[in-house]
C-alpha positions as a Python dict, from the first residue, in 0.01 Angstrom:
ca = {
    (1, 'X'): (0, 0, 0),
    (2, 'X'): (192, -355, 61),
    (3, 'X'): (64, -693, -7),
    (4, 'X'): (0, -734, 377),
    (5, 'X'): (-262, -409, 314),
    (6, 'X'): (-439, -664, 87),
    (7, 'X'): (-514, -925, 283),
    (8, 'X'): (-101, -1109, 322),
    (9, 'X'): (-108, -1298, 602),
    (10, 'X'): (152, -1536, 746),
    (11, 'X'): (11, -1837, 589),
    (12, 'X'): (-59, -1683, 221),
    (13, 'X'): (268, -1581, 243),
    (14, 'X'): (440, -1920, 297),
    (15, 'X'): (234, -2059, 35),
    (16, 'X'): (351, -1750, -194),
    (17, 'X'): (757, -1825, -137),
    (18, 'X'): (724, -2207, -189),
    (19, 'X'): (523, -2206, -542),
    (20, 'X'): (751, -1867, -695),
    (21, 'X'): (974, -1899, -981),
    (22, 'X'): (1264, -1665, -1059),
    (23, 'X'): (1214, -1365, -1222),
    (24, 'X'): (762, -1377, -1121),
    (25, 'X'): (623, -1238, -787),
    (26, 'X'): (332, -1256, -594),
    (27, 'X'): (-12, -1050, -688),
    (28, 'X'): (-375, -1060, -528),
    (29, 'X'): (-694, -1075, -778),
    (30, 'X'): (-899, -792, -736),
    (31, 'X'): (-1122, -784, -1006),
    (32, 'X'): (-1248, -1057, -1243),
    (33, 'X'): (-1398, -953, -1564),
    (34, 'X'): (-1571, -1175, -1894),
    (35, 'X'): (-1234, -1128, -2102),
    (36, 'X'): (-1013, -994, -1811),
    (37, 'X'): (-855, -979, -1453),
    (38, 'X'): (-655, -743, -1255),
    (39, 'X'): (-446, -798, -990),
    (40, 'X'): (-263, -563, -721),
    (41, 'X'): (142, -625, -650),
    (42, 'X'): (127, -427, -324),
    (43, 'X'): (171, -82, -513),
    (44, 'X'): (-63, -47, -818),
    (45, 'X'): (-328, -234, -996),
    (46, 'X'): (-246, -431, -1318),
    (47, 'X'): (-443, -550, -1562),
    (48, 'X'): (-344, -940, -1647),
    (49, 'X'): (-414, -1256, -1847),
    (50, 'X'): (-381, -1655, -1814),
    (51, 'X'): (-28, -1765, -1920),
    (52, 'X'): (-48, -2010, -2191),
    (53, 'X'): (91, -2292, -1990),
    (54, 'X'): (-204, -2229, -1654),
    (55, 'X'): (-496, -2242, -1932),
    (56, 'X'): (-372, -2593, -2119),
    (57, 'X'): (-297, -2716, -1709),
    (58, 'X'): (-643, -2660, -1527),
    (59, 'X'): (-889, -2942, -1557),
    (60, 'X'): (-1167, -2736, -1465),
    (61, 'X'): (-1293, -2336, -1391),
    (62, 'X'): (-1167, -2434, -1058),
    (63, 'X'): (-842, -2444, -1120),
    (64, 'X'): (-852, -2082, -1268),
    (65, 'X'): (-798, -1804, -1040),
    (66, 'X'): (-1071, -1617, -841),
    (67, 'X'): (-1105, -1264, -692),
    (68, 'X'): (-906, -1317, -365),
    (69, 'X'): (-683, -1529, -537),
    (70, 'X'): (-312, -1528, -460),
    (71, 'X'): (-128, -1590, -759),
    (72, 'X'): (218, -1588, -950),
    (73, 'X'): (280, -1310, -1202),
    (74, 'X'): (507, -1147, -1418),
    (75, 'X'): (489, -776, -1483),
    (76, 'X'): (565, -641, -1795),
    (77, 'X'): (537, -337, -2022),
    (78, 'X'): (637, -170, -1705),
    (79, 'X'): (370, -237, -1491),
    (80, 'X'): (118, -172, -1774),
    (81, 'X'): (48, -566, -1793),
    (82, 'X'): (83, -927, -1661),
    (83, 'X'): (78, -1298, -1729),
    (84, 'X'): (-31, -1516, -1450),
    (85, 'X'): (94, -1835, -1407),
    (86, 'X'): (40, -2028, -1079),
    (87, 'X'): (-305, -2005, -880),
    (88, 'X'): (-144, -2058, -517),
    (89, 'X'): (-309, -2251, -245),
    (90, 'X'): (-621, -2112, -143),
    (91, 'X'): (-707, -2119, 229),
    (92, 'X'): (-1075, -2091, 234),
    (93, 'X'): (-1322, -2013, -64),
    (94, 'X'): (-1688, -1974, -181),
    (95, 'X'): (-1809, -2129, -395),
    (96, 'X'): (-2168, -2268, -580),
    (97, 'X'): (-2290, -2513, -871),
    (98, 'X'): (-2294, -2263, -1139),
    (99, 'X'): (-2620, -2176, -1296),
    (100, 'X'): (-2799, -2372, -1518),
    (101, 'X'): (-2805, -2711, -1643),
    (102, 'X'): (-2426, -2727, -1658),
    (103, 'X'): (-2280, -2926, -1330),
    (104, 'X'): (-1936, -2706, -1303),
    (105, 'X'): (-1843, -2528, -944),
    (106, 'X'): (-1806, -2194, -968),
    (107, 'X'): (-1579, -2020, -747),
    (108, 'X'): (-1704, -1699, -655),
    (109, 'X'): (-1425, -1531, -404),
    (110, 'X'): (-1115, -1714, -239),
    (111, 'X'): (-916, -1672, 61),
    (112, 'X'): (-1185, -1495, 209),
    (113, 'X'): (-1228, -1479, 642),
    (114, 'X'): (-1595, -1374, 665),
    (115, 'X'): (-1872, -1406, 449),
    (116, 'X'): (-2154, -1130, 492),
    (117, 'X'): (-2513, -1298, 386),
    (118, 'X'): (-2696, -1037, 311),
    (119, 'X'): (-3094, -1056, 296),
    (120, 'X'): (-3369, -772, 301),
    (121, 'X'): (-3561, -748, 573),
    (122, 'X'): (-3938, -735, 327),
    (123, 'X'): (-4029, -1043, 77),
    (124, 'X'): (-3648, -1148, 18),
    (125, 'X'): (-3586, -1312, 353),
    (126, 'X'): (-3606, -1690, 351),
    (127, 'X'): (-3497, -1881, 576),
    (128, 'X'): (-3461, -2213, 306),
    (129, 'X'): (-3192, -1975, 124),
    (130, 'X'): (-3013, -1882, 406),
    (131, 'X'): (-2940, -2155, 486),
    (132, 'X'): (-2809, -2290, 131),
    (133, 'X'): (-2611, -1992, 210),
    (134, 'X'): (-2479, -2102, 528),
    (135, 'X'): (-2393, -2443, 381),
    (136, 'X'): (-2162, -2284, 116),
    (137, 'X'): (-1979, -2072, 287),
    (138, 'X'): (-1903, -2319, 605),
    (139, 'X'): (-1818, -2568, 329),
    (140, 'X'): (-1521, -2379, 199),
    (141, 'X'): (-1389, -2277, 550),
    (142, 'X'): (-1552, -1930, 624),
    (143, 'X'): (-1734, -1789, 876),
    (144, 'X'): (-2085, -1651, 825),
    (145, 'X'): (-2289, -1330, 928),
    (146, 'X'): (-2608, -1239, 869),
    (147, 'X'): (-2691, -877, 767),
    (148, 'X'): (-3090, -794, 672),
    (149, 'X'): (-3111, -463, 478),
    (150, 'X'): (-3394, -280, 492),
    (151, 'X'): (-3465, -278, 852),
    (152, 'X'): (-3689, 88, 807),
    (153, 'X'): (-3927, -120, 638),
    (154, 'X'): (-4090, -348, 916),
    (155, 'X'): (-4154, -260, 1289),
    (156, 'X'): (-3949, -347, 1623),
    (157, 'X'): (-4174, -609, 1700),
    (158, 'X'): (-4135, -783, 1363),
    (159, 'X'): (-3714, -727, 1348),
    (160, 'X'): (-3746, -907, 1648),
    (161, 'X'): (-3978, -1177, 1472),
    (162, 'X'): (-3702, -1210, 1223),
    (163, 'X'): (-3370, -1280, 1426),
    (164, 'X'): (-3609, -1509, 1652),
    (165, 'X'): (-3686, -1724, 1315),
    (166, 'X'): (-3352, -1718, 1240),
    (167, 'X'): (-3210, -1803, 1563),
    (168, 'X'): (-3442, -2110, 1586),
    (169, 'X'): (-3207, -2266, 1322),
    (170, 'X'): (-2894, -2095, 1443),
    (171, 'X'): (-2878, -2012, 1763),
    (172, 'X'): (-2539, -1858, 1737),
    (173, 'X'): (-2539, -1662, 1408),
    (174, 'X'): (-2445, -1291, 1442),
    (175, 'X'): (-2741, -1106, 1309),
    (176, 'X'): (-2688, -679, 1185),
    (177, 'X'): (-3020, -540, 1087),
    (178, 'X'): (-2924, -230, 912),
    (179, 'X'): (-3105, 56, 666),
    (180, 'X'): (-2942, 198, 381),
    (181, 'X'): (-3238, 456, 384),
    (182, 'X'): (-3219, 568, 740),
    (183, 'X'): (-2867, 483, 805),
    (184, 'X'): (-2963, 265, 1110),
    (185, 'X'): (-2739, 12, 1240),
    (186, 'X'): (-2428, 126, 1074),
    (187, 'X'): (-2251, 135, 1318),
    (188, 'X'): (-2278, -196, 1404),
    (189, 'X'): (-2202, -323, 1024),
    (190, 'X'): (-1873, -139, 1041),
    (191, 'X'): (-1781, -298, 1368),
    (192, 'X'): (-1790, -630, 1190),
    (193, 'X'): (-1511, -529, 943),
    (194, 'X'): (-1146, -648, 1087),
    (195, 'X'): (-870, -495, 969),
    (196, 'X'): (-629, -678, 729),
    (197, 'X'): (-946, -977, 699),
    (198, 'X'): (-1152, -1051, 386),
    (199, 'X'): (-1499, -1020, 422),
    (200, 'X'): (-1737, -1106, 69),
    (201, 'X'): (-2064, -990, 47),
    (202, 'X'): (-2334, -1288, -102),
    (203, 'X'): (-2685, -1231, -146),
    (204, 'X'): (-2973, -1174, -405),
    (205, 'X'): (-3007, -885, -663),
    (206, 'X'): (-3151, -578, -498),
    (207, 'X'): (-3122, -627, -159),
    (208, 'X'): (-2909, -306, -105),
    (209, 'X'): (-2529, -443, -129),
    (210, 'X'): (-2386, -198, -392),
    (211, 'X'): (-2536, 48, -181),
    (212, 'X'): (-2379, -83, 139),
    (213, 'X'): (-2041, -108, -28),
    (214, 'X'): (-2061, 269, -150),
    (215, 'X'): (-2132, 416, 217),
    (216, 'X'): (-1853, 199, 345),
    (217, 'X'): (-1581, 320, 82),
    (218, 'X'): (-1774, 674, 110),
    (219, 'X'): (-1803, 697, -229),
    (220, 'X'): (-2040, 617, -538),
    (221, 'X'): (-1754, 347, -626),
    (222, 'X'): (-2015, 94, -747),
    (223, 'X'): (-2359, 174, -958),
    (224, 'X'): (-2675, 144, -787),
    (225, 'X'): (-2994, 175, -989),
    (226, 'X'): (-3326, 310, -821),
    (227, 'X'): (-3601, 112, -624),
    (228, 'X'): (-3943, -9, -837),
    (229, 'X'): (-4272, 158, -622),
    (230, 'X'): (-4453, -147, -772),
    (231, 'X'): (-4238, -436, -629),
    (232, 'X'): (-3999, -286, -404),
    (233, 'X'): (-3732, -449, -600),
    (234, 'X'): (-3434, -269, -781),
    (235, 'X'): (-3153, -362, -1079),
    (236, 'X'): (-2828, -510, -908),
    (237, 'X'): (-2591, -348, -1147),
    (238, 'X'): (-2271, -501, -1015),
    (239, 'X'): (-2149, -727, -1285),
    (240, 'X'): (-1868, -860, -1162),
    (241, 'X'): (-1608, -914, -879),
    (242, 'X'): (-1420, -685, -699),
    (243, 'X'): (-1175, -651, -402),
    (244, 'X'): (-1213, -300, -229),
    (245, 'X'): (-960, -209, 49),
    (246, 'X'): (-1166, 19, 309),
    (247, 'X'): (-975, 350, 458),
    (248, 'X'): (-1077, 149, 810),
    (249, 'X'): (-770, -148, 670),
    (250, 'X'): (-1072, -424, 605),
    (251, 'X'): (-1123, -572, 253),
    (252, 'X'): (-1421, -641, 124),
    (253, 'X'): (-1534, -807, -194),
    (254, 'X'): (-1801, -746, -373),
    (255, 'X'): (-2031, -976, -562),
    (256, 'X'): (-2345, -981, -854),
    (257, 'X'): (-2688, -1093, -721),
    (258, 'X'): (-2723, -1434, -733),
    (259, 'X'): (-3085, -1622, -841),
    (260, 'X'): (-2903, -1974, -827),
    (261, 'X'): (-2692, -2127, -512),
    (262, 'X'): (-2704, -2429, -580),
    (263, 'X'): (-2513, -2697, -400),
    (264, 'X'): (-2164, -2916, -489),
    (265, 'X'): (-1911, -3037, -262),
    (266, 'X'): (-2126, -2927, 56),
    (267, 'X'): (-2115, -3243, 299),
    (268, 'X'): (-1898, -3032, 600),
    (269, 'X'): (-2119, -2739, 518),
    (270, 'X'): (-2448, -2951, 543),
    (271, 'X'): (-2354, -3096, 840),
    (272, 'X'): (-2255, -2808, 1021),
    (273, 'X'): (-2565, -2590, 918),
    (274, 'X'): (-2815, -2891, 997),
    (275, 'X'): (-2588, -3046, 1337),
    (276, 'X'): (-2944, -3009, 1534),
    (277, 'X'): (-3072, -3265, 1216),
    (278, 'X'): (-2797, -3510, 1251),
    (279, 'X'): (-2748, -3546, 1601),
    (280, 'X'): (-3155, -3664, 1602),
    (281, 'X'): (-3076, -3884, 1347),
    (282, 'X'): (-2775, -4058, 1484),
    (283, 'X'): (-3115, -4222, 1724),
    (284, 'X'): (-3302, -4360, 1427),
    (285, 'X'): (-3375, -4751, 1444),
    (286, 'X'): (-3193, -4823, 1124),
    (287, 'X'): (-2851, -4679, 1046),
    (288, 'X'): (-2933, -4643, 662),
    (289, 'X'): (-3261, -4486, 748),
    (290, 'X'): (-3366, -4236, 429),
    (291, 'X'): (-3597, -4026, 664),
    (292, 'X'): (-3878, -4071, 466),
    (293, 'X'): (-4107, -4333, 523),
    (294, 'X'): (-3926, -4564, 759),
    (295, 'X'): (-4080, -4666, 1155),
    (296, 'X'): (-3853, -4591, 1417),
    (297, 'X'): (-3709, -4249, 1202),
    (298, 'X'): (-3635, -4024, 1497),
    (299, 'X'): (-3603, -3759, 1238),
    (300, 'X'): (-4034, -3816, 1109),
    (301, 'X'): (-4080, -3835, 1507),
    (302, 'X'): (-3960, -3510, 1547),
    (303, 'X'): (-4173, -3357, 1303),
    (304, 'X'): (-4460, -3533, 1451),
    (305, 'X'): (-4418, -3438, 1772),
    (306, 'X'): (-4363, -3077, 1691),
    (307, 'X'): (-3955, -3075, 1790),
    (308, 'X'): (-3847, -3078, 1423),
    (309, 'X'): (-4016, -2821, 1172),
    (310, 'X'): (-4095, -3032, 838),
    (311, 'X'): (-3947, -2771, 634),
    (312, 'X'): (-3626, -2759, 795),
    (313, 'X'): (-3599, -3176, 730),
    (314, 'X'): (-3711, -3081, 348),
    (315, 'X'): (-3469, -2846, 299),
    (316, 'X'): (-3186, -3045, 489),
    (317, 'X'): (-3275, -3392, 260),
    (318, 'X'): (-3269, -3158, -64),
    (319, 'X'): (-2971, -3040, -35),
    (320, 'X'): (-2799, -3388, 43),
    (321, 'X'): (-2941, -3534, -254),
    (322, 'X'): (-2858, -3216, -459),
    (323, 'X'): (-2514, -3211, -310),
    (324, 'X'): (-2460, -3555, -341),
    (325, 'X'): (-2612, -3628, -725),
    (326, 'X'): (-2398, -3309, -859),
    (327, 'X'): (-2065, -3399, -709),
    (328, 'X'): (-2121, -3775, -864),
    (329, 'X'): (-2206, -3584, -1230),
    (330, 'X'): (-1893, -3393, -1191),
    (331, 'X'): (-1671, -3645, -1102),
    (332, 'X'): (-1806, -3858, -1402),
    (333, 'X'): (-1735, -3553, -1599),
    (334, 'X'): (-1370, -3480, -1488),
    (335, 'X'): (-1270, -3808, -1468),
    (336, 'X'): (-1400, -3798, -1857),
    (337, 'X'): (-1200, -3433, -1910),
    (338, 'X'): (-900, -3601, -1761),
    (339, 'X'): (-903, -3912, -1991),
    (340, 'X'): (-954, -3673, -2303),
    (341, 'X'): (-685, -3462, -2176),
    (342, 'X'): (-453, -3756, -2117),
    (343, 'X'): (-551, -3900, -2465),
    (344, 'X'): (-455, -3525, -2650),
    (345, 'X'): (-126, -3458, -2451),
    (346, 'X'): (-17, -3795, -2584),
    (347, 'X'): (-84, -3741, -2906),
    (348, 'X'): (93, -3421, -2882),
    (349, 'X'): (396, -3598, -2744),
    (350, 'X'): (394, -3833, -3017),
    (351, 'X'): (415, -3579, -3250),
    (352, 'X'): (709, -3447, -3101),
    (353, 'X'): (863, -3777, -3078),
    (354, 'X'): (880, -3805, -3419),
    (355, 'X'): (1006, -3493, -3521),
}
């Protein structure tokens, strides 16, 4: 293997050679654990932890590296270990609000070219979380694709039923149904994988992604746990992040189920997802119109008049004020971090002053 086998390109690499120091080289996260990470050097894996100096630097988790990541390391113990010290550039992530009450972004994979949204085709799909989905991944420079699992379990008629519900919000989405039970539509999944690109899989617990990422590597890599008869629903057992280079020369990158996607730092993402919803509303009579309650809302008009499903303007208006009241708690909160951080590294200074 090389660093170009997992995932180098032309642009990481410039990035790479202007942020190196002496006697460090350059590394790819491939795995991100509670306590731990690992990294790959273009010939074996390494385990690896946070220099000193990169955990007292980073304002936030954001500033931490990712699976994907391209980072400076130094190897030591002969290749048995490894500090990181720089997080390089990243050219595109993904990324949510992390879950709970906690406004922090939480990167889930960087540098990543395609982003696989993966929904079943039985009670899972909805299209309000696809397209928080969508929003995401668009927001941090990837493209999407939409694969529905369990295609066996619903007739022609209502796959069809599906991609046409989908398509009525985005027309140009690529849609893969495929069956991890029948092995329909494989085919068609593996033609999506480019070699030497980074592909993440996103998508709820259970909805057949370990599974997927085992017949792709053609092996039991990752643990799947059995279906439920009683709900139809099974135990995502992938517990954290991976990078998997495929025999075909694509990467992929694995994720856990996700209950929470919530949204932070989403505005080119929103827009991009809900351009049908914006492009009506550049004709409303006021140019601060909420598109609530207002007369002349060309959004409300829409709805009315049967253009416009309500839903779709629900779910486009959540997600701007989500978007928009998180990113205002968060700058509040780093600008806070910063000041603390300012007030502590001068206090440290002073100390050494009078030494």
């Amino acid at each position: 293997m090389s660093l170009h086998t997992i995932g180098l390109n032309s642009w990481s690499e410039s990035q790479n050679e202007a942020h190196l120091r002496e006697g460090w080289q350059a590394a790819r996260v491939i795995a991100v654990h509670r306590n731990m990470l690992v990294i790959h050097d273009g010939s074996r894996e390494i385990k690896a932890e946070l220099s000193g100096r990169l955990q007292f630097l980073a304002e936030s988790p954001k500033d931490l590296p990712t699976v994907g990541d391209w980072v400076s390391a130094q190897i030591l113990d002969q290749g048995e270990f490894a500090v990181i010290d720089v997080v390089m550039p990243r050219r595109s992530v993904v990324a949510r609000k992390a879950a709970g009450d906690r406004v922090e972004e939480q990167l889930i994979a960087a540098n990543v070219d395609v982003a696989f949204i993966v929904q079943a085709c039985d009670d899972d799909f909805n299209l309000r979380r696809l397209e928080r989905y969508l929003v995401a991944v668009r927001s941090g420079n990837v493209r999407p694709i939409l694969l529905l699992s369990k295609s066996d379990v619903i007739t022609s008629e209502e796959q069809s039923e599906l991609i046409a519900q989908v398509h009525s919000i985005e027309p140009f989405l690529p849609i893969v149904l495929f069956s991890n039970n029948v092995s329909d539509g494989w085919a068609a999944v593996d033609s999506m994988l480019e070699l030497g690109k980074t592909h993440c899989l996103l998508g709820s617990s259970g909805v057949g992604k370990s599974t997927l990422v085992n017949r792709l590597v053609g092996s039991d890599r990752l643990k799947t746990s059995d279906i439920r008869e009683s709900d139809g629903k099974g135990r995502h057992t992938t517990t954290s992040r991976q990078l998997i280079v495929l025999e075909s020369g694509a990467i992929l990158i694995d994720t856990p189920g996700m209950r929470e996607f919530g949204a932070i730092g989403v505005d080119t993402g929103v827009s991009e997802t809900f351009s049908d919803i914006e492009e009506l509303g550049t004709h409303c009579r006021f140019s601060d119109c909420s598109h609530k309650v207002e007369k002349g809302c060309a959004l409300i008009n829409a709805v009315e008049s049967g253009i416009l499903e309500a839903s779709r303007l629900s779910s486009y208006l959540k997600l701007q004020r989500e978007s928009a009241r998180n990113d205002m708690s968060l700058a509040e909160r780093r600008k806070k971090d910063k000041d603390q951080g300012k007030l502590y590294k001068s206090i440290i200074q002073s100390k050494k002053d009078r030494r």
